[in-house]
ChimeraX commands (.cxc) that place a marker at each C-alpha (Angstrom):
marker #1 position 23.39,2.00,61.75 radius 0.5
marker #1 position 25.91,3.96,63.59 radius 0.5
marker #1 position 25.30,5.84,66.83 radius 0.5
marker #1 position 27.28,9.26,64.96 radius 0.5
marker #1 position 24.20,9.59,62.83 radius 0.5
marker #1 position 21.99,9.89,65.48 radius 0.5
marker #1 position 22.15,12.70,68.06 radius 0.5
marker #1 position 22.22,10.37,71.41 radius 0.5
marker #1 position 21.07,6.83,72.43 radius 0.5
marker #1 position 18.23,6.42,75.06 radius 0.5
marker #1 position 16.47,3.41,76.74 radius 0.5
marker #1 position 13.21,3.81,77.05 radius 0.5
marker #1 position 11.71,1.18,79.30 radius 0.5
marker #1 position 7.71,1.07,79.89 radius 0.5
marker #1 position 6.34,-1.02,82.72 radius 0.5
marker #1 position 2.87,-2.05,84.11 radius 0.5
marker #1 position 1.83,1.55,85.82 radius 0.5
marker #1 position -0.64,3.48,84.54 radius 0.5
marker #1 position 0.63,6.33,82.43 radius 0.5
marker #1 position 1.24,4.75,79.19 radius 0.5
marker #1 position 0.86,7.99,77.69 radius 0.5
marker #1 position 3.84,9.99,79.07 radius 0.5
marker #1 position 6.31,6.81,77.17 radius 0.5
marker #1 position 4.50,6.77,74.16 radius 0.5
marker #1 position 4.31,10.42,74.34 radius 0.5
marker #1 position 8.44,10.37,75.39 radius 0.5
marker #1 position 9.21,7.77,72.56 radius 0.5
marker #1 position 7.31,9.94,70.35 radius 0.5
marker #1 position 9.77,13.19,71.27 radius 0.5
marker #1 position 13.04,10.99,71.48 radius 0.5
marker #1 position 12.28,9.78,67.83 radius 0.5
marker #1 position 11.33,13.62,66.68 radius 0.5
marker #1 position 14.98,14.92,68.11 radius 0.5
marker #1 position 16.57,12.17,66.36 radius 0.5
marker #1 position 17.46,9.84,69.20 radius 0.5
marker #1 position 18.08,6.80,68.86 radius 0.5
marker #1 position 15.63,4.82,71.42 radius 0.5
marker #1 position 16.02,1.16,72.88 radius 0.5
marker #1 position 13.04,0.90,74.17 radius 0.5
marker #1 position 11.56,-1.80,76.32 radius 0.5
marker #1 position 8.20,-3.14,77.10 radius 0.5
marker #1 position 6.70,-5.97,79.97 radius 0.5
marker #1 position 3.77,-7.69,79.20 radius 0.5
marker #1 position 1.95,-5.59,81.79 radius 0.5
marker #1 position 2.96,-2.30,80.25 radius 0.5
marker #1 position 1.36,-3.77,76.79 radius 0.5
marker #1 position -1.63,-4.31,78.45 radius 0.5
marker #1 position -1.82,-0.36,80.16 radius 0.5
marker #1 position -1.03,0.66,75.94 radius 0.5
marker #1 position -4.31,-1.19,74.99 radius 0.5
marker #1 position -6.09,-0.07,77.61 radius 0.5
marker #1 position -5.41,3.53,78.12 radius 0.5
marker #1 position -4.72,4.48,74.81 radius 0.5
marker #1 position -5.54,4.53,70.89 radius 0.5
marker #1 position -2.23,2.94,70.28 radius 0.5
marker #1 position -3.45,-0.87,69.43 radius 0.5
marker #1 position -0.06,-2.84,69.60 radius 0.5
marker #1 position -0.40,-6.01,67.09 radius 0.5
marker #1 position -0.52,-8.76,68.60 radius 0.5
marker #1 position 2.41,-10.29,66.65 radius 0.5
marker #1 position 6.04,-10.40,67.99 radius 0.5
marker #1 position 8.30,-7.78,68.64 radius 0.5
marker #1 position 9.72,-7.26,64.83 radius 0.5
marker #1 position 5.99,-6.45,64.41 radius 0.5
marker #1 position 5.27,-4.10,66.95 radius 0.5
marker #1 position 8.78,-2.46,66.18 radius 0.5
marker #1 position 7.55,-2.01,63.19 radius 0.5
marker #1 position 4.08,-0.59,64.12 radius 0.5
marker #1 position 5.58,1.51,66.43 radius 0.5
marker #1 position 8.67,3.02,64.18 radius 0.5
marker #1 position 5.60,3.58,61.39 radius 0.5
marker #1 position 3.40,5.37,63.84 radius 0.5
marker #1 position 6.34,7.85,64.99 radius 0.5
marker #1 position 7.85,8.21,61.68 radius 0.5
marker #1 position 11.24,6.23,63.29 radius 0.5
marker #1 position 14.36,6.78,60.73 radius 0.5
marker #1 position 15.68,3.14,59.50 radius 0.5
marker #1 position 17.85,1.87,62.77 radius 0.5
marker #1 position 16.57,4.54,65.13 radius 0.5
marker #1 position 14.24,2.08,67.12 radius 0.5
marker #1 position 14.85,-1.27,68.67 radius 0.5
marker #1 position 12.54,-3.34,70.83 radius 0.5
marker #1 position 14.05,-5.76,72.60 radius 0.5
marker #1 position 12.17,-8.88,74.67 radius 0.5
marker #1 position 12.46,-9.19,77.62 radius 0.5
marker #1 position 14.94,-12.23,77.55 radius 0.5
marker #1 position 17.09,-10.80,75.10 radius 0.5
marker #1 position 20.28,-10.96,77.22 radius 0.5
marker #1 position 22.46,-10.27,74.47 radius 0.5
marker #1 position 21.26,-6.84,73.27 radius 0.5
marker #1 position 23.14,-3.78,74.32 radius 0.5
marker #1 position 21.51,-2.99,77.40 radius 0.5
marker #1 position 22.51,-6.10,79.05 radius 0.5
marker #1 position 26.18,-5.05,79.65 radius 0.5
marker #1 position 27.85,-2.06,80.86 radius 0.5
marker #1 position 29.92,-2.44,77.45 radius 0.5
marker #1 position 26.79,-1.68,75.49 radius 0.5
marker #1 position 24.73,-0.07,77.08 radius 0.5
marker #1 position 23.49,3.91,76.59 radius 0.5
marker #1 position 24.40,6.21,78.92 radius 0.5
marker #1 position 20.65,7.70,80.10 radius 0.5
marker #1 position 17.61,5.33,80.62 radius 0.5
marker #1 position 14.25,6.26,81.19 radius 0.5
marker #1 position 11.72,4.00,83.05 radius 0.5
marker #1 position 8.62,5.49,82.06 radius 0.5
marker #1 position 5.86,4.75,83.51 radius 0.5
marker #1 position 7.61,2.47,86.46 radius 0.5
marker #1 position 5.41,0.53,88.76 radius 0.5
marker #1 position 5.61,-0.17,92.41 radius 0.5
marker #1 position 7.05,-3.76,91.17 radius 0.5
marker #1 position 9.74,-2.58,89.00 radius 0.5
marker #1 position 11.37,0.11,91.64 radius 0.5
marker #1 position 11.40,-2.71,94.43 radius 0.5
marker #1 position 12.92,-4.96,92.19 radius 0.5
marker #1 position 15.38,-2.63,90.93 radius 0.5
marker #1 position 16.36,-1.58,94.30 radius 0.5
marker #1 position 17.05,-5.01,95.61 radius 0.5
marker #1 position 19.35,-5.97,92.47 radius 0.5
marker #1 position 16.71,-8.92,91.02 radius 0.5
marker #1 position 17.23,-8.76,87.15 radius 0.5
marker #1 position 14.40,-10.95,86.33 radius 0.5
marker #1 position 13.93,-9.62,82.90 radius 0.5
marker #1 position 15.99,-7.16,81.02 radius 0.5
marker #1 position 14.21,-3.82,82.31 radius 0.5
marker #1 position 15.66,-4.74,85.45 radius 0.5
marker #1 position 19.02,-5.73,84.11 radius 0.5
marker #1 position 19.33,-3.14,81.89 radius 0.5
marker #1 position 18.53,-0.79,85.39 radius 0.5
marker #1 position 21.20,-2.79,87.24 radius 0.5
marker #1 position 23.52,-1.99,84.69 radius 0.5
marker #1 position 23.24,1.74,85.01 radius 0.5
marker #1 position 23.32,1.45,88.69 radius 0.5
marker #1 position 26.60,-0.18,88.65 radius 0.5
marker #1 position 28.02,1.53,85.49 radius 0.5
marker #1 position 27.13,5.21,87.73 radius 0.5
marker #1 position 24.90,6.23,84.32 radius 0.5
marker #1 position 21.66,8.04,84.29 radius 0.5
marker #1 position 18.73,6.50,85.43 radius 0.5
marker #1 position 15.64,8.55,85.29 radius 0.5
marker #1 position 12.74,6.49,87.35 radius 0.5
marker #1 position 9.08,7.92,86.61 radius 0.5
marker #1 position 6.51,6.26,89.23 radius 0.5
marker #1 position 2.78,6.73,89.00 radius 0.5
marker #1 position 0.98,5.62,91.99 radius 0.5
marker #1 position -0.82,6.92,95.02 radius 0.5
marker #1 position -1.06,6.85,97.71 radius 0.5
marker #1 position 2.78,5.91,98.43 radius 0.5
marker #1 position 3.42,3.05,100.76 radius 0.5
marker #1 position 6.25,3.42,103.08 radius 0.5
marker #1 position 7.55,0.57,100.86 radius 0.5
marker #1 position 7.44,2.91,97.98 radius 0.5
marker #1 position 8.87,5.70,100.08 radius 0.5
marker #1 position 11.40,3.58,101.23 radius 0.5
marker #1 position 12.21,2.12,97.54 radius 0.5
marker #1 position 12.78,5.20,95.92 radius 0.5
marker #1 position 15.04,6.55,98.98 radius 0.5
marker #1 position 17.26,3.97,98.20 radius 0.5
marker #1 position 17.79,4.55,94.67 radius 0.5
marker #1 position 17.93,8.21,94.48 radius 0.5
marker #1 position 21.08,6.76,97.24 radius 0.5
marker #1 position 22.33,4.84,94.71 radius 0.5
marker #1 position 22.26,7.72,92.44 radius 0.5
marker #1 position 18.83,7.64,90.30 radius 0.5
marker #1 position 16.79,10.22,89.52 radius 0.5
marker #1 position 13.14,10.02,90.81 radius 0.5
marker #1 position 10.55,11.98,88.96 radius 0.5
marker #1 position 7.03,10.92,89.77 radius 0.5
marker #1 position 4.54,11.89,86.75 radius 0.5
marker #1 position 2.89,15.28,88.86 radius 0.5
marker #1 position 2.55,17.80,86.73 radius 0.5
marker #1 position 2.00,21.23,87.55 radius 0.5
marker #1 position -0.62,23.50,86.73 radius 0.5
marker #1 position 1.30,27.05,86.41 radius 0.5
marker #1 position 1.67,26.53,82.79 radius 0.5
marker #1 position -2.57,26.66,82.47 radius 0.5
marker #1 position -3.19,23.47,80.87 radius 0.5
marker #1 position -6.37,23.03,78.42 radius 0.5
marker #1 position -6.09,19.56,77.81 radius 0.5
marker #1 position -4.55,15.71,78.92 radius 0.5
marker #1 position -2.48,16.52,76.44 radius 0.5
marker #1 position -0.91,19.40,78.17 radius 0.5
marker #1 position -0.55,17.89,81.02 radius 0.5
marker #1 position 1.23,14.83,79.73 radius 0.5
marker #1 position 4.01,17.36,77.83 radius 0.5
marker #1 position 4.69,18.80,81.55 radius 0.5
marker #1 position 6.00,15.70,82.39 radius 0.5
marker #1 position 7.69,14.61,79.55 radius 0.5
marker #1 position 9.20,17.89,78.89 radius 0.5
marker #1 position 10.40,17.41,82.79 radius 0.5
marker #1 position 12.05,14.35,80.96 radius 0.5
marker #1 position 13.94,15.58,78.46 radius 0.5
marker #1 position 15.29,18.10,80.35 radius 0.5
marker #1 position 16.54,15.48,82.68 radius 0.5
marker #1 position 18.35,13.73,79.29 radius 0.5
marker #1 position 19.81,17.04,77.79 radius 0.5
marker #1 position 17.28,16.86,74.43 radius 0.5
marker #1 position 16.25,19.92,73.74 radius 0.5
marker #1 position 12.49,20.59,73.62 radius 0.5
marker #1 position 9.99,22.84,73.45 radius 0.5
marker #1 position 6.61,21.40,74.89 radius 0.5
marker #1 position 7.04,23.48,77.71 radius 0.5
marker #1 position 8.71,27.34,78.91 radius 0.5
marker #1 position 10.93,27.51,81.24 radius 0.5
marker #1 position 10.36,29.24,84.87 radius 0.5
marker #1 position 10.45,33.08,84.12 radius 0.5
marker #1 position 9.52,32.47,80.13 radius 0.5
marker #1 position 6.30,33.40,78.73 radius 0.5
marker #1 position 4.68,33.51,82.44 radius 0.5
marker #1 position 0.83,33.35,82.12 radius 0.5
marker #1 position -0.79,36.41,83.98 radius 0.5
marker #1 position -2.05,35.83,87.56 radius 0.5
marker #1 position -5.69,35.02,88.06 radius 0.5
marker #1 position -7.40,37.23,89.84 radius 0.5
marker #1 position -9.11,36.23,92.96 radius 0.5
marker link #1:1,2 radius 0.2
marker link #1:2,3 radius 0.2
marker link #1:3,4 radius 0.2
marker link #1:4,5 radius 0.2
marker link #1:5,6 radius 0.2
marker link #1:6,7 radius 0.2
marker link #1:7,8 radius 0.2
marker link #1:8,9 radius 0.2
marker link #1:9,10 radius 0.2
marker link #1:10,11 radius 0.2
marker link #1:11,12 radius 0.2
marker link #1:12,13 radius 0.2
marker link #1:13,14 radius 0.2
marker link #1:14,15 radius 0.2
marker link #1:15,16 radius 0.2
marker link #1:16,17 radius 0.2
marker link #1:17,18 radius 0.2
marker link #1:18,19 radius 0.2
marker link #1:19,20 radius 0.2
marker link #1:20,21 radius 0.2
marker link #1:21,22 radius 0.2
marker link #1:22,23 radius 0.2
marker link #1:23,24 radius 0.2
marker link #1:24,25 radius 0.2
marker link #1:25,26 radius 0.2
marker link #1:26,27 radius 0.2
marker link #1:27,28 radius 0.2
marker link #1:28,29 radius 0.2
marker link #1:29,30 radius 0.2
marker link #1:30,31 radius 0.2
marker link #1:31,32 radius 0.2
marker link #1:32,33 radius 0.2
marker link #1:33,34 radius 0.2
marker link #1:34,35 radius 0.2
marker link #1:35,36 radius 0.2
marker link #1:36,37 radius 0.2
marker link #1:37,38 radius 0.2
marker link #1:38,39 radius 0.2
marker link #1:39,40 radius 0.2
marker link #1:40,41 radius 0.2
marker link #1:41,42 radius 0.2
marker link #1:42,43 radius 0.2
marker link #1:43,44 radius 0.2
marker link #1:44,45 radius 0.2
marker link #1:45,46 radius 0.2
marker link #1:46,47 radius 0.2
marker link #1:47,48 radius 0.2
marker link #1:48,49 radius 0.2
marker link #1:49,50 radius 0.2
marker link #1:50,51 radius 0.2
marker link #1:51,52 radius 0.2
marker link #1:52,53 radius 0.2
marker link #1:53,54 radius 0.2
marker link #1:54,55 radius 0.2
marker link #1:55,56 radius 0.2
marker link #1:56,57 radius 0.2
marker link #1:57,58 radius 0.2
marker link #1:58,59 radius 0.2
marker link #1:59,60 radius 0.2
marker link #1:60,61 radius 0.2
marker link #1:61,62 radius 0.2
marker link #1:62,63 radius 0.2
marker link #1:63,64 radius 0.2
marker link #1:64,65 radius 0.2
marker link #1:65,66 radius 0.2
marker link #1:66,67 radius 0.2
marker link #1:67,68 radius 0.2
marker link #1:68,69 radius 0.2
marker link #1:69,70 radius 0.2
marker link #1:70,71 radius 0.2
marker link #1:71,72 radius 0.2
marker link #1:72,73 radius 0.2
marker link #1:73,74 radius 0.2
marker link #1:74,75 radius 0.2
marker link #1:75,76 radius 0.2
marker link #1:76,77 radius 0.2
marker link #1:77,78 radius 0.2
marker link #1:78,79 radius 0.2
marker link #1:79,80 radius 0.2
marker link #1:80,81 radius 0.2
marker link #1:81,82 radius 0.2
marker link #1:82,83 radius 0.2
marker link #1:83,84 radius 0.2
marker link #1:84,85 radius 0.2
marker link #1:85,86 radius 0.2
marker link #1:86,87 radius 0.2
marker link #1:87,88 radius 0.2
marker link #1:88,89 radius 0.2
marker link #1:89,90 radius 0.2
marker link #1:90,91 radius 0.2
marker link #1:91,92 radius 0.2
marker link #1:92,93 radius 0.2
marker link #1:93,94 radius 0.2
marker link #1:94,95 radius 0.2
marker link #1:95,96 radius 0.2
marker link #1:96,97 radius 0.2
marker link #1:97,98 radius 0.2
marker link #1:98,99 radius 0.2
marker link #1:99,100 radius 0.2
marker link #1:100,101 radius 0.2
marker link #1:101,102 radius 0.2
marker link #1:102,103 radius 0.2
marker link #1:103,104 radius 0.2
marker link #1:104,105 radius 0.2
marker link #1:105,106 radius 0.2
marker link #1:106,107 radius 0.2
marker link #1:107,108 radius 0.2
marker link #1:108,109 radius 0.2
marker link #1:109,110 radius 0.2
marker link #1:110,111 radius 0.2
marker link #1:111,112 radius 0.2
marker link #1:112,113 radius 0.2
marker link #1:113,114 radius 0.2
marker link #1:114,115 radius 0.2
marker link #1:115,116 radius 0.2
marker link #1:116,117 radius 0.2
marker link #1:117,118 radius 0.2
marker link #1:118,119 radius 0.2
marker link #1:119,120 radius 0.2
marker link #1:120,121 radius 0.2
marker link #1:121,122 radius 0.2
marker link #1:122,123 radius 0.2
marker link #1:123,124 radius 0.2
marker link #1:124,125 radius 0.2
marker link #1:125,126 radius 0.2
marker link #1:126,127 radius 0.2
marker link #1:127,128 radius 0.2
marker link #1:128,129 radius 0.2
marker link #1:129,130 radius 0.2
marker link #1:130,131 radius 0.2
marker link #1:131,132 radius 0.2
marker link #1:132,133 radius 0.2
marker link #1:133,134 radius 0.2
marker link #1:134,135 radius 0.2
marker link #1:135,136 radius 0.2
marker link #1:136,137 radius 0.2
marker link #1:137,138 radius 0.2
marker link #1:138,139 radius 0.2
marker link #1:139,140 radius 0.2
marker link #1:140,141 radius 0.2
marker link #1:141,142 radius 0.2
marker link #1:142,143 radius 0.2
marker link #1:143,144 radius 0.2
marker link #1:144,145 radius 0.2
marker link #1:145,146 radius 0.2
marker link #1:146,147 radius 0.2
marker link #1:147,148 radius 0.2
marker link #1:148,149 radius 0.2
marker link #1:149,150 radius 0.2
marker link #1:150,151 radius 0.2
marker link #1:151,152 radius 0.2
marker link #1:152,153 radius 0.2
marker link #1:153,154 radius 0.2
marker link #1:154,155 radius 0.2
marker link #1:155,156 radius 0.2
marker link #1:156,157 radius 0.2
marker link #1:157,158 radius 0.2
marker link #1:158,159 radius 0.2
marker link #1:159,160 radius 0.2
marker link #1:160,161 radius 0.2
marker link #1:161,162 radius 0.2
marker link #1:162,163 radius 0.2
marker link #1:163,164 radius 0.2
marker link #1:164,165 radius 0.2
marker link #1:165,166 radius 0.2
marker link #1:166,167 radius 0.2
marker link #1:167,168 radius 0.2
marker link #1:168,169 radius 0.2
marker link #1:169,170 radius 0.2
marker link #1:170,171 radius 0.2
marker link #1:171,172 radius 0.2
marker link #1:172,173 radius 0.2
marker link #1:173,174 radius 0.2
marker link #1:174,175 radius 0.2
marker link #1:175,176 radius 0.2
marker link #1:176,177 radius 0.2
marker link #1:177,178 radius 0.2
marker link #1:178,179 radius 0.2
marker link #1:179,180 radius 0.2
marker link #1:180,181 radius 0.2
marker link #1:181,182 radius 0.2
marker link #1:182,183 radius 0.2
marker link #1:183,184 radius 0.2
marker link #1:184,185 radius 0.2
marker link #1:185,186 radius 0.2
marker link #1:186,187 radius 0.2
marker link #1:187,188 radius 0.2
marker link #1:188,189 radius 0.2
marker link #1:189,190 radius 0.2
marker link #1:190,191 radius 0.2
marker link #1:191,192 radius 0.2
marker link #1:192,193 radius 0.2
marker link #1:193,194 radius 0.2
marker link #1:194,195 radius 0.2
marker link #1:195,196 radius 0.2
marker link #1:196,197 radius 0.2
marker link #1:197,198 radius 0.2
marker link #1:198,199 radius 0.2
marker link #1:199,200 radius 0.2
marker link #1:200,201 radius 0.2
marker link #1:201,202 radius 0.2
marker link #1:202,203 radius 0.2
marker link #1:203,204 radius 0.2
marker link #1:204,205 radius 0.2
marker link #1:205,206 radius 0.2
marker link #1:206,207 radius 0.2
marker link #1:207,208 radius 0.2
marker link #1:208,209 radius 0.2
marker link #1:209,210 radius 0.2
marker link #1:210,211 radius 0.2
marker link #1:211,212 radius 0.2
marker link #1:212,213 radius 0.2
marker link #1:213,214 radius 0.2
view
C-alpha cells in the first residue's frame, strides 16, 4: 500500500525495559492518526508485553502477532508491519528505505550502549544506525534508575550525534488520576516530538488546573 495514503511512516521499536505500556500505548496513537508504523520487537521486549500488561502476544510468528496486534488497534490493511529481527531486507535496513522519525520506546540500558558504539546486532540497532548516519529523527525513550555514569555517558553521546533523549518521567502538573494518565504524558511528549497531532495532553498555558492550596 502506498505511503500517500497514509499520513507519515514511523518505526516504532520496543526493547527489553520496562515500560511496555508507553509503545503499546504509542503504537496504539500512531495507528489512530493514521500512521503508518514499522514497528519492531526483541525477544526481551516480548517478554516485558506479557509481563506487564494484558496484551498476551501469541506465541506464533510474527505474521501472527502482526496480525493480533493490527486486530487489537483496529490497524487499516498495510498500515502495520513487524519485522524480525534478522530481516535485513525490510525498509529500515537502508537509508534508501527507511522512514524519516523512529521511536525506540521503551529502550534499555543495552540497546542505547549498543547504539552508541555502532554494533547492529539485530535490526533495532541497524535500523538506529541508519538514522544516525542518514541525520533522521531518532527519538530514544530510556526507563531506568538509577543512571549509571555508563548510561549518562551513553545518552551524551547520542544526543551528540543528534538523537533525541526523552526518558519516560512524566510530570504531575496535569493532575493525573490514573497509570493511564500518566502513560499519555509521555506518549503525548512523543508525538509531539514526531509532528502527529494529539490530544492526550494540553499544552503549557491550556486548560491549567487551579493551584492547590497549601
Amino acid at each position: 500500500m502506498c505511503q500517500e495514503l497514509f499520513s507519515k511512516t514511523v518505526t516504532l521499536a520496543m526493547t527489553g525495559a520496562s515500560g511496555a505500556q508507553y509503545g503499546l500505548r504509542l503504537l496504539q496513537c500512531l495507528l489512530a492518526a493514521d500512521c503508518r508504523v514499522w514497528l519492531l520487537l526483541s525477544d526481551a521486549a516480548r517478554v516485558v508485553i506479557d509481563t506487564e500488561t494484558d496484551c498476551c502476544l501469541p506465541e506464533g510468528g510474527d505474521a501472527e502477532v502482526e496480525a493480533f496486534l493490527a486486530a487489537r488497534y483496529g490497524a487499516r490493511e498495510g498500515q502495520l508491519r513487524l519485522f524480525g529481527k534478522r530481516d535485513w531486507f525490510s525498509p529500515v535496513a537502508s537509508g534508501t528505505g527507511a522512514p524519516a522519525s523512529m521511536v525506540i520506546c521503551p529502550a534499555s540500558g543495552g540497546t542505547l550502549s549498543a547504539i552508541a558504539c555502532g554494533a547492529s546486532n539485530n535490526l533495532i540497532e541497524r535500523a538506529a544506525d541508519v538514522a544516525l548516519k542518514e541525520r533522521r529523527q531518532l527519538v530514544l525513550v530510556p526507563r531506568e534508575a538509577p543512571y549509571s555514569e555508563i548510561h549518562l555517558e551513553n545518552m551524551l553521546k547520542l544526543t551528540r550525534m543528534g538523537a533525541t533523549v526523552l526518558p519516560a518521567s512524566p510530570g504531575f502538573y496535569q493532575r493525573p488520576q490514573s497509570v493511564e494518565d500518566l502513560v499519555d504524558f509521555v506518549v503525548a511528549r512523543l508525538l509531539d516530538q514526531l509532528g502527529v497531532a494529539q490530544a492526550l495532553l494540553p499544552r503549557w498555558g491550556e486548560a491549567a488546573a487551579p493551584v492547590r492550596q497549601q
